[in-house]
PyMOL CGO cylinders between C-alpha atoms (Angstrom):
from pymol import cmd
from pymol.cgo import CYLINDER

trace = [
    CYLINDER, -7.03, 28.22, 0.00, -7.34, 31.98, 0.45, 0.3, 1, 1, 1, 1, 1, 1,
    CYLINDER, -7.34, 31.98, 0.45, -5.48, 33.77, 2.91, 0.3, 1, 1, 1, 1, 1, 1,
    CYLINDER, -5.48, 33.77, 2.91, -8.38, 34.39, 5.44, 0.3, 1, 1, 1, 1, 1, 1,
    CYLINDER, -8.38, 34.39, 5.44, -8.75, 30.55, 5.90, 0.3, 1, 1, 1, 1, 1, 1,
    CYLINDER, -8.75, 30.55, 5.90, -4.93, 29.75, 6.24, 0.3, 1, 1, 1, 1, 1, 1,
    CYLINDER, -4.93, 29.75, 6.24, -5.37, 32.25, 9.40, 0.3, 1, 1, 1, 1, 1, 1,
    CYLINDER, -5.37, 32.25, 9.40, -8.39, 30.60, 10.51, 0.3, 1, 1, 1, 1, 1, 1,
    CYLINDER, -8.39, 30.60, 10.51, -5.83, 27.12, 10.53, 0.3, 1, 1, 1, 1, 1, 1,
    CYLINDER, -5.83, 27.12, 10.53, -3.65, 28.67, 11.98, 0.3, 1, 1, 1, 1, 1, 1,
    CYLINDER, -3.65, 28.67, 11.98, -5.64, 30.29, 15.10, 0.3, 1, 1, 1, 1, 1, 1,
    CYLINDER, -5.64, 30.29, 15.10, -7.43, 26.77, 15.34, 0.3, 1, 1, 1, 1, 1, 1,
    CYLINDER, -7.43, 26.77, 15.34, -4.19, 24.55, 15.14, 0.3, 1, 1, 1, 1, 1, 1,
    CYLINDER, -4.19, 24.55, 15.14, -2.75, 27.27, 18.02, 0.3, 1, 1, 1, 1, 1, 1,
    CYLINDER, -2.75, 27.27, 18.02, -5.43, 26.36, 20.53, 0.3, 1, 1, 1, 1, 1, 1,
    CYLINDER, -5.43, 26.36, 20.53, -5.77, 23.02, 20.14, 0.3, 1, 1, 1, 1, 1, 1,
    CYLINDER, -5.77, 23.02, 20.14, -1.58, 23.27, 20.79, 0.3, 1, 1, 1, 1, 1, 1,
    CYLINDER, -1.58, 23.27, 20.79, -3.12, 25.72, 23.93, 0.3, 1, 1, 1, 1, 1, 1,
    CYLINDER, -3.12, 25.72, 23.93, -5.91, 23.46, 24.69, 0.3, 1, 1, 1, 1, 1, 1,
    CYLINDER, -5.91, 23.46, 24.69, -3.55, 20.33, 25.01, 0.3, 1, 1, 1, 1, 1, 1,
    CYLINDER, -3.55, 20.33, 25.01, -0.64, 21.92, 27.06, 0.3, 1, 1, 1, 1, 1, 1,
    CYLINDER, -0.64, 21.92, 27.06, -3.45, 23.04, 29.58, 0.3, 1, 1, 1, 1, 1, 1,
    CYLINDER, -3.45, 23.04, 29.58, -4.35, 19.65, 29.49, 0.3, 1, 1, 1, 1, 1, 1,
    CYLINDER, -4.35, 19.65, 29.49, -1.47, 18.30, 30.24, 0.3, 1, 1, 1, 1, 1, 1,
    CYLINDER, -1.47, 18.30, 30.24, -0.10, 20.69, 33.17, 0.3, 1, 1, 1, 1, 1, 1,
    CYLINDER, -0.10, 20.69, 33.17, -3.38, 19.83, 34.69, 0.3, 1, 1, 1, 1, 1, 1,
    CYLINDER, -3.38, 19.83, 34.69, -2.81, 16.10, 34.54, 0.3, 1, 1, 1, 1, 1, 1,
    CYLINDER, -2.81, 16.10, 34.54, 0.85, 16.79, 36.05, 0.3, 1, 1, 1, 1, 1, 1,
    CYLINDER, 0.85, 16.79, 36.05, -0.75, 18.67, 38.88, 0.3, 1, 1, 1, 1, 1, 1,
    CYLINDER, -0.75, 18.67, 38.88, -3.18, 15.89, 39.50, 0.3, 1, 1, 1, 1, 1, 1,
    CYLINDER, -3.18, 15.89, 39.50, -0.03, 13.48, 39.93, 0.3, 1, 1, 1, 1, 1, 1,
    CYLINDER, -0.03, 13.48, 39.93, 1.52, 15.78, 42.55, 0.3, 1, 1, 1, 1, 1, 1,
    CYLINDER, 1.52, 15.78, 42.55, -1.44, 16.11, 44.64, 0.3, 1, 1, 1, 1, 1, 1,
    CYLINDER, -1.44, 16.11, 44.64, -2.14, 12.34, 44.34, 0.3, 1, 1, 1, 1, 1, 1,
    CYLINDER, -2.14, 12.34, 44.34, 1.68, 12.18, 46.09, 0.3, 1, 1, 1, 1, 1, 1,
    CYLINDER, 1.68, 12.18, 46.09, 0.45, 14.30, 48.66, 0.3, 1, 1, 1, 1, 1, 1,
    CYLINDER, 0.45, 14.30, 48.66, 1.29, 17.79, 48.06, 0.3, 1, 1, 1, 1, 1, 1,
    CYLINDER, 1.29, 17.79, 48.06, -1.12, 19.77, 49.55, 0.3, 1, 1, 1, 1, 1, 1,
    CYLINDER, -1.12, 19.77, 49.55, -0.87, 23.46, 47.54, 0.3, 1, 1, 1, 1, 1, 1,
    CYLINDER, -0.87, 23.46, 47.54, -1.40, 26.46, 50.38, 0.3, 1, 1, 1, 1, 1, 1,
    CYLINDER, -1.40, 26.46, 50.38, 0.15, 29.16, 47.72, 0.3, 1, 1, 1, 1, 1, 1,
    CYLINDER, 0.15, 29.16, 47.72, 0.02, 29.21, 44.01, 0.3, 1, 1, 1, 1, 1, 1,
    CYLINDER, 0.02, 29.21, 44.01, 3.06, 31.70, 42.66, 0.3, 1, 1, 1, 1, 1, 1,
    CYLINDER, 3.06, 31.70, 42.66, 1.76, 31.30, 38.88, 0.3, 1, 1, 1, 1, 1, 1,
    CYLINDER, 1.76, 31.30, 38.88, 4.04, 32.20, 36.94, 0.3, 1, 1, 1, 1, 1, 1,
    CYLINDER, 4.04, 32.20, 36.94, 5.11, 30.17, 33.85, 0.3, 1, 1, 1, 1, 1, 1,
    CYLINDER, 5.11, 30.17, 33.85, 6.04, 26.99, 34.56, 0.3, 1, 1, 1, 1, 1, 1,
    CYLINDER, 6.04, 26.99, 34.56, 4.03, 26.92, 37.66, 0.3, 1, 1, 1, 1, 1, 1,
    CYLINDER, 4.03, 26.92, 37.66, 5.11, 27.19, 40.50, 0.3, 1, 1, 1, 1, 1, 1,
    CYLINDER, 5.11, 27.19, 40.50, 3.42, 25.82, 44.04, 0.3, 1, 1, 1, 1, 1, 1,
    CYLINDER, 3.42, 25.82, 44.04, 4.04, 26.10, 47.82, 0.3, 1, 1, 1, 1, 1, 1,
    CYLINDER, 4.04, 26.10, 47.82, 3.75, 23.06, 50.17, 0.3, 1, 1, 1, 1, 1, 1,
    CYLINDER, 3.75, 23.06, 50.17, 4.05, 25.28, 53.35, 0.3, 1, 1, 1, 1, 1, 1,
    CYLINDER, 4.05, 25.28, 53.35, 3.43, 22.37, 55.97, 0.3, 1, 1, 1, 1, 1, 1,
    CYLINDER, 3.43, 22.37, 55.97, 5.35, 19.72, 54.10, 0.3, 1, 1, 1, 1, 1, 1,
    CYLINDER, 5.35, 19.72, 54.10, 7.93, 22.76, 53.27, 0.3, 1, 1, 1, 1, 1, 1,
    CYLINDER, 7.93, 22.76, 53.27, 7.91, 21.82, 49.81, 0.3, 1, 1, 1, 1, 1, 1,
    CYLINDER, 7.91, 21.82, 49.81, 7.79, 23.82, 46.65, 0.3, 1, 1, 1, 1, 1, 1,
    CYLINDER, 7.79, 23.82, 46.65, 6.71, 22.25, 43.05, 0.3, 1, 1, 1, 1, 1, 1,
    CYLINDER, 6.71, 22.25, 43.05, 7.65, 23.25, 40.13, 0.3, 1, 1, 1, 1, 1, 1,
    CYLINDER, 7.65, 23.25, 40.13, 5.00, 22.09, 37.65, 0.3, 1, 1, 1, 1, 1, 1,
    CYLINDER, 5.00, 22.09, 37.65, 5.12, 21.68, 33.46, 0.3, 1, 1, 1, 1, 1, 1,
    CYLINDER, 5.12, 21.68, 33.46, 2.81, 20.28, 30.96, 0.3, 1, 1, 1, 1, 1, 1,
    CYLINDER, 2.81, 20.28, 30.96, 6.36, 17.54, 31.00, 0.3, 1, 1, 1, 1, 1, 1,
    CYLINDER, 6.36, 17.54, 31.00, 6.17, 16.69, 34.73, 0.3, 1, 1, 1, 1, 1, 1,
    CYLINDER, 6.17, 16.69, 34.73, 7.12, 18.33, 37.95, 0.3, 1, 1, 1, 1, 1, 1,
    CYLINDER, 7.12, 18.33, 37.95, 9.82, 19.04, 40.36, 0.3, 1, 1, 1, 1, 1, 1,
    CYLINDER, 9.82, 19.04, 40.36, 10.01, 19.14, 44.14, 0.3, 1, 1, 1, 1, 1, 1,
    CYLINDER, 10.01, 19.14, 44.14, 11.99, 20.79, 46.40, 0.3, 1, 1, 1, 1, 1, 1,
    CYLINDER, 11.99, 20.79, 46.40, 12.57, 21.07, 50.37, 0.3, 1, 1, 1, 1, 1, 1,
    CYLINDER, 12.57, 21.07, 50.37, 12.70, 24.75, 51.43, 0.3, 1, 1, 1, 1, 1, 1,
    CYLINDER, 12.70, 24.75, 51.43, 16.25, 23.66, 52.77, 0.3, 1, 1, 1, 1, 1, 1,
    CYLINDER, 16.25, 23.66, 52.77, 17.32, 23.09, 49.37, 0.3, 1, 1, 1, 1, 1, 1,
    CYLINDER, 17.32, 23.09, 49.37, 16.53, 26.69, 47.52, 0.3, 1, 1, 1, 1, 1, 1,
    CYLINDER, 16.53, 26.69, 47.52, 20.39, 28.34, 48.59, 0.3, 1, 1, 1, 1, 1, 1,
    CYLINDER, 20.39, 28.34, 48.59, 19.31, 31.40, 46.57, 0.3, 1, 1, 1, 1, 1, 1,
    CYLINDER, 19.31, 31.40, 46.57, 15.73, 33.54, 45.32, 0.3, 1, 1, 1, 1, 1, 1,
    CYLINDER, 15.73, 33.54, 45.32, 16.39, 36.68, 42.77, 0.3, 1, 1, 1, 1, 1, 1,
    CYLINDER, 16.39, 36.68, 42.77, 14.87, 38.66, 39.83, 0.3, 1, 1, 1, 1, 1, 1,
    CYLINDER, 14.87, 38.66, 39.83, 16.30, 38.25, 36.60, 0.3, 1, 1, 1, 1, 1, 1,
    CYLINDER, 16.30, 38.25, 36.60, 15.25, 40.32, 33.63, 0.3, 1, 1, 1, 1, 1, 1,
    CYLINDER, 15.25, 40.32, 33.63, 16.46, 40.96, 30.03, 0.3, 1, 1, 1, 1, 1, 1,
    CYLINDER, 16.46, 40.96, 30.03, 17.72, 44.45, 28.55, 0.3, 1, 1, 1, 1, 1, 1,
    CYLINDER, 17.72, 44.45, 28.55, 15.52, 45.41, 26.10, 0.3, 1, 1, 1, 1, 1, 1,
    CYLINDER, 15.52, 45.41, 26.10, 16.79, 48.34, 23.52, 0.3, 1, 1, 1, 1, 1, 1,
    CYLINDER, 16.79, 48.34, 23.52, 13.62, 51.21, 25.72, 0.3, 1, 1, 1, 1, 1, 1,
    CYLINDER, 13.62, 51.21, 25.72, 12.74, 48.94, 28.61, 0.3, 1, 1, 1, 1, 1, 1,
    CYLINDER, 12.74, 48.94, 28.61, 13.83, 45.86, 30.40, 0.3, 1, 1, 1, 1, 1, 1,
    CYLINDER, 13.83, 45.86, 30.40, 11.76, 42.61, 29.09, 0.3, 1, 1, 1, 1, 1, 1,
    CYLINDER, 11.76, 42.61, 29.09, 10.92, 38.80, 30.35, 0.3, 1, 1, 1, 1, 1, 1,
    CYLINDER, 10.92, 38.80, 30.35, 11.03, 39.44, 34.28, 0.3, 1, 1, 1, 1, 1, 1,
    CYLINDER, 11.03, 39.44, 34.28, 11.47, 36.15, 36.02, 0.3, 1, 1, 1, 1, 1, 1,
    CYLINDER, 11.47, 36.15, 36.02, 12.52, 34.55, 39.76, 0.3, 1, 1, 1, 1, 1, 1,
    CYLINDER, 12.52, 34.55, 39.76, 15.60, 32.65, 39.74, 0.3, 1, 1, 1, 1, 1, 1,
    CYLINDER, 15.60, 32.65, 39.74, 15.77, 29.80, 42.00, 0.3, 1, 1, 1, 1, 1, 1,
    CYLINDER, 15.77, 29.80, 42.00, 18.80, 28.50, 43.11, 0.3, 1, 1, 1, 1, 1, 1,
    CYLINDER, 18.80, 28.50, 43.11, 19.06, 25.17, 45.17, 0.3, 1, 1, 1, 1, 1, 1,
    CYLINDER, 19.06, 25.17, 45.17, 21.62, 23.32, 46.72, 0.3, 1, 1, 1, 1, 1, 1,
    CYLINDER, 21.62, 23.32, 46.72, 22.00, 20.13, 45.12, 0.3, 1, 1, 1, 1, 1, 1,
    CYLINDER, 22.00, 20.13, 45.12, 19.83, 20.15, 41.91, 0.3, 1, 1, 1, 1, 1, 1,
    CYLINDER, 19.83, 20.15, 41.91, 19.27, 22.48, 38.80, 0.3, 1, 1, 1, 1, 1, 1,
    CYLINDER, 19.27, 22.48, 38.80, 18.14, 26.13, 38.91, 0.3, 1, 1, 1, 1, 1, 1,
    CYLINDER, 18.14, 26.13, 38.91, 15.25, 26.77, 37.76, 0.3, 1, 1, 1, 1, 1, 1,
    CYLINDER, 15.25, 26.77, 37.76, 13.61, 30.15, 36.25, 0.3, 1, 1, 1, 1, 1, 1,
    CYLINDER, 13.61, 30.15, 36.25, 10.26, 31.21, 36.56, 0.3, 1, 1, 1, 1, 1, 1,
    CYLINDER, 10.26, 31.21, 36.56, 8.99, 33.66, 34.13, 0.3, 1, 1, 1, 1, 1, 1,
    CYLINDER, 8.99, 33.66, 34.13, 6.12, 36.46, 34.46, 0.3, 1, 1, 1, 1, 1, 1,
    CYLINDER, 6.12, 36.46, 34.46, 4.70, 38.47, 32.68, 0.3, 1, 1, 1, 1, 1, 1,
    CYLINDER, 4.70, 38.47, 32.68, 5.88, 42.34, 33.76, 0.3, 1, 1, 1, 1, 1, 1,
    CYLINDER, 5.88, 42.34, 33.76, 7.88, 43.40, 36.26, 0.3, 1, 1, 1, 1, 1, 1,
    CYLINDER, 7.88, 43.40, 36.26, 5.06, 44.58, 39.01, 0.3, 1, 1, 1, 1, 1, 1,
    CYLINDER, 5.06, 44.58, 39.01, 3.71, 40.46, 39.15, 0.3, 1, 1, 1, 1, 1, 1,
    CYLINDER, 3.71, 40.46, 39.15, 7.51, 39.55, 39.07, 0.3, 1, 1, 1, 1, 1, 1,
    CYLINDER, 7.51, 39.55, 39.07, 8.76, 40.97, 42.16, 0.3, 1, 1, 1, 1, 1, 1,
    CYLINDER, 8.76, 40.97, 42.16, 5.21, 40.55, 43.91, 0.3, 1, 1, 1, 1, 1, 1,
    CYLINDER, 5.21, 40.55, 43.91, 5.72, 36.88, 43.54, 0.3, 1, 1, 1, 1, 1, 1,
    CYLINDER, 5.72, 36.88, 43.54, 9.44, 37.49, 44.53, 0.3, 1, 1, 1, 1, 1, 1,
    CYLINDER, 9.44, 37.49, 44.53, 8.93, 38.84, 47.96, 0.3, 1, 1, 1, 1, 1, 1,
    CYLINDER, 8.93, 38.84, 47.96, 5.81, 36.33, 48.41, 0.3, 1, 1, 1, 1, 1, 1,
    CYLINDER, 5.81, 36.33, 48.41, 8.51, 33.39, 47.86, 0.3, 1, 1, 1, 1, 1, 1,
    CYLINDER, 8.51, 33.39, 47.86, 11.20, 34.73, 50.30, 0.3, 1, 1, 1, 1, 1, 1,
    CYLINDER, 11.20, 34.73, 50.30, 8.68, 35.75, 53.12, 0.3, 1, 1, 1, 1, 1, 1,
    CYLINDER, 8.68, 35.75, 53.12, 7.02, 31.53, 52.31, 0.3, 1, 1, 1, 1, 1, 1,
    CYLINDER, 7.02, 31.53, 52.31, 10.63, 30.44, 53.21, 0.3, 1, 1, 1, 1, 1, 1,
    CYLINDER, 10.63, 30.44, 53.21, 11.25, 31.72, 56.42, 0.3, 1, 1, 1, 1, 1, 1,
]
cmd.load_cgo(trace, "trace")
């Protein structure tokens, strides 16, 4: 096989991985909805996360499953970003709760990160 059709593989084995994970975050978020989480704000982001805002829930939703939380339980909501070497790199929201894992959310530049940010904080009060 020449080289040109060892990328072609390549690009086809990559979205059919793309293809299935899509898949499969939309079957998770068919199963949370079917428990009765009604979604009244979608904060992206990757995993995704959801807003519950009459049940005071959020969801946090992966090709794997999904998580749900009571706005009583999130003790803590900040930006987190890595140092890069010219500019700071993989901006996320840090969610703290009381009584369960933290959990990061990442995005994709800073601008969508703290958007989201400030979205989640004024959602829980």
């Amino acid at each position: 096989m020449g080289g040109i059709q060892w990328f072609i593989l390549i690009v086809i084995v990559l979205a059919g991985l793309a293809l299935y994970n899509w898949k499969a975050s939309q079957n998770q978020l068919a199963a949370l909805q079917k428990q009765g989480f009604n979604i009244s704000d979608d904060l992206k982001g990757q995993p995704n996360l959801l807003v519950d805002s009459q049940a005071r829930e959020l969801a946090v939703v992966t090709a794997k499953g999904f998580q749900r939380y009571g706005f009583d339980q999130v003790a803590k909501v900040e930006l987190r970003f890595d140092q890069g070497v010219q500019t700071d790199e993989k901006y996320r929201v840090h969610i703290s709760f009381n009584g369960a894992k933290a959990t990061e959310i990442n995005y994709e530049n800073e601008w969508l990160a703290k958007e989201q940010q400030a979205r989640l904080q004024d959602i829980l009060q």
